[in-house]
N, C-alpha and C positions, 0 to 999 in steps of 0.2 A: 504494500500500500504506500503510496505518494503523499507526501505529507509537506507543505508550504509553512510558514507563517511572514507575515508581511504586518511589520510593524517599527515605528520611526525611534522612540527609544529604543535604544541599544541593551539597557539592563532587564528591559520588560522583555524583550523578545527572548532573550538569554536564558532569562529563569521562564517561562514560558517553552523554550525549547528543552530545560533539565527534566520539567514536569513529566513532559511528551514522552520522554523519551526510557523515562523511571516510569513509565508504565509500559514501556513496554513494541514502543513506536519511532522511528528513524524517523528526522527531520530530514527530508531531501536539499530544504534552501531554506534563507532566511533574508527576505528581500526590505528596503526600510524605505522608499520613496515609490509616490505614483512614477515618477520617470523611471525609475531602477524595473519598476515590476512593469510598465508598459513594454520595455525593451525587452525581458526574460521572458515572456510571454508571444514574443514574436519567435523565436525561436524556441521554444520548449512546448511540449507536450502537457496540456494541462494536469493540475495532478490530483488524484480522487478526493482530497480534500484541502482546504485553507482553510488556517485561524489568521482574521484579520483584523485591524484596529480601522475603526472609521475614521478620524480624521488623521491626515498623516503629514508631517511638514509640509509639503510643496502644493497638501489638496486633498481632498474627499477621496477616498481609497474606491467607489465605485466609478472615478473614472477613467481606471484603470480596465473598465472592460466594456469602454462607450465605443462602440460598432462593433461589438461582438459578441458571440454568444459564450456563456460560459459553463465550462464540461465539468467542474469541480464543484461538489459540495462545498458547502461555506459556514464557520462558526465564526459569529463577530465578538470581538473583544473591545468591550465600550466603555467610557465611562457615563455614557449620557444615564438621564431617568428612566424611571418606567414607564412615564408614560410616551415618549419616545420609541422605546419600546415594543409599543402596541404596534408598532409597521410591521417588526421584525413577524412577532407571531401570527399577524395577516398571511404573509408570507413565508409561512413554516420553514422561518430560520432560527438557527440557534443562534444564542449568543452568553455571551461571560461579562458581566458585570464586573469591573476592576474595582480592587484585587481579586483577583481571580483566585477563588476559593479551590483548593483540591477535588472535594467533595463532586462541586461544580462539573468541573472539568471533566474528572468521571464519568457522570453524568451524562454532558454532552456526547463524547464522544462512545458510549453507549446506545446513545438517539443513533449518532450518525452509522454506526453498525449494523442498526438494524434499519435504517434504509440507503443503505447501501447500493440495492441494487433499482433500488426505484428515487433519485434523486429528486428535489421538487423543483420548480422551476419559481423563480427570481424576478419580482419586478423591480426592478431600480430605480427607473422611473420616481415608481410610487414613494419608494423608503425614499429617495432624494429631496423629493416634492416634501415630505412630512419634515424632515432636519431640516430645510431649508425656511422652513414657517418657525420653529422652536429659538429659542434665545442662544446666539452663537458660543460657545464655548471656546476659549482665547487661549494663547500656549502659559503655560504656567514654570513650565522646566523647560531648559536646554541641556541635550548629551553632547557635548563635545572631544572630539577622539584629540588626544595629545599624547603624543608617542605612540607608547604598546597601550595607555591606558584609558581612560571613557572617567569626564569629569562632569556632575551634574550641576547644572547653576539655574536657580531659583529664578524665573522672571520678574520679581519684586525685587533682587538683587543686582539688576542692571541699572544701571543710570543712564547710559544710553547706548545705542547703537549706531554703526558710522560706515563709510565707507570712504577706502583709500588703496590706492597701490591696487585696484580692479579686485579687490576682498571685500567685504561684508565684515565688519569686528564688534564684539560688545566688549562693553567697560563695565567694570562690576564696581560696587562701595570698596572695597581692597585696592581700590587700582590698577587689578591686572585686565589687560586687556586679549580676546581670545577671536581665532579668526573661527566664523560659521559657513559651512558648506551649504549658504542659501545668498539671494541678492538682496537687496534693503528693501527692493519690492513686495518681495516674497516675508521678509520679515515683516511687517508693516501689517501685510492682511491676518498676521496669527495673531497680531497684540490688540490688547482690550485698547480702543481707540479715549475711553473716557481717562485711562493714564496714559500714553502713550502719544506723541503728538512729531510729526515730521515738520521740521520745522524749514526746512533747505531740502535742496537734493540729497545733500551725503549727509546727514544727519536725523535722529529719532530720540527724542529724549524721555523720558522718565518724569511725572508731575512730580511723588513722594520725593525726588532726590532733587528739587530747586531748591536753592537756597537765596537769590538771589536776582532781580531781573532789573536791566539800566535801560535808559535809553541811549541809542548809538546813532552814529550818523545815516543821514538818508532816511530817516522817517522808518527806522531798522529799530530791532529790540536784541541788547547783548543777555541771554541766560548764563545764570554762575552756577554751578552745581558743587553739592554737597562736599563731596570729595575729590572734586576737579576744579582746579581751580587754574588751568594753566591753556587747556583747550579753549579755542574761541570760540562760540558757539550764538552767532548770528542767525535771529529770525528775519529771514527774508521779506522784504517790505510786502511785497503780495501775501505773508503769511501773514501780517501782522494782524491785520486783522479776525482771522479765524481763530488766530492761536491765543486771543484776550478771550474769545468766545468760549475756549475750550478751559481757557483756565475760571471761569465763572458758571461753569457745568453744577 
């Protein structure tokens, strides 16, 4: 039996594949972006089942399979509610509740045993259509790979995000700064907009971490942040305006 999982943290997919596999089941891959799993999927043979995470850094993990059909069983791994939820059993899929309970787990993949051989078929559509009405859920954690090892950083821990040297980098309260294998575009649409505010093209700042806001030349606004106090960090005169808006939210 073929066994996928596709999911963007790196420590969930891990202990997720120890589970899998301490019962008794060989992970074939472990794929962590819609891009990564669009491209494996062009070459590889579907596999009789996937555990998936719905939302996945770079985007919704069902549009990993938008103009095609798909030949693998599916168990989602979510952290949304229940009532969310209610798509999934419309459409007799399973799904894991994070943290994913053992017990659970079991479980499901008991369901998926015994149909097997009669798979159900998938609207995605629909489940799309239903997450897409619910309250967006914003990235909370970053896994970042440095070296051989995976560091986790809180997204309340950033003070902002930036872009230099054709990289994508966060600044955390520590002052260390870490490069992301995503663009500032891409970062922008995971983060809760009511903290988060782009202020410039190469910059994204953190409300929690102002400490400080001047006025600059050209009808500009200069931000001082908490533990930065060396970065220049100009509100682009076209922003200025939205960005008094965003700080009286």
């Amino acid at each position: 039996m073929n066994i996928i999982i596709i999911e963007d943290e790196l420590p969930s997919a891990r202990l997720l594949k120890r589970k899998i596999e301490k019962m008794g089941y060989p992970i074939q891959n472990m794929l962590h972006t819609v891009k990564e799993a669009k491209e494996w999927f062009v070459t590889h043979v579907h596999p009789d089942l996937i555990l998936m995470d719905i939302q996945l850094s770079d985007g919704l993990s069902f549009e990993i399979f938008e103009g095609q059909t798909v030949d693998s069983a599916l168990i989602f791994t979510t952290a949304y509610d229940e009532f969310v939820l209610k798509a999934f059993k419309l459409n007799s899929i399973d799904y894991l509740l994070k943290p994913i309970i053992d017990e659970e787990l079991v479980f499901a993949f008991n369901k998926f045993l015994q149909q097997f051989q009669s798979r159900p078929t998938f609207d995605f559509a629909q489940i799309k259509s239903l997450l897409s009405n619910e309250v967006k859920r914003y990235k909370e954690r970053f896994s970042i790979k440095i070296g051989s090892s995976i560091k986790i950083i809180e997204t309340s821990s950033i003070s902002c995000f930036y872009s230099a040297n054709k990289g994508t980098y966060c600044r955390c309260s520590d002052q260390h700064d870490y490069l992301l294998d995503l663009s500032l575009d891409q970062v922008e649409q995971l983060l809760d907009p009511n903290l988060f505010f782009r202020i410039n093209r190469s910059q994204l700042i953190n409300i929690k971490h102002i400490k400080e806001i001047a006025i600059h030349s050209n009808s500009r606004l200069r931000v001082y942040l908490h533990h930065d106090q060396k970065t220049e960090m100009i509100v682009s005169r076209e922003k200025v305006n939205d960005f008094k808006k965003w700080l009286d939210r």
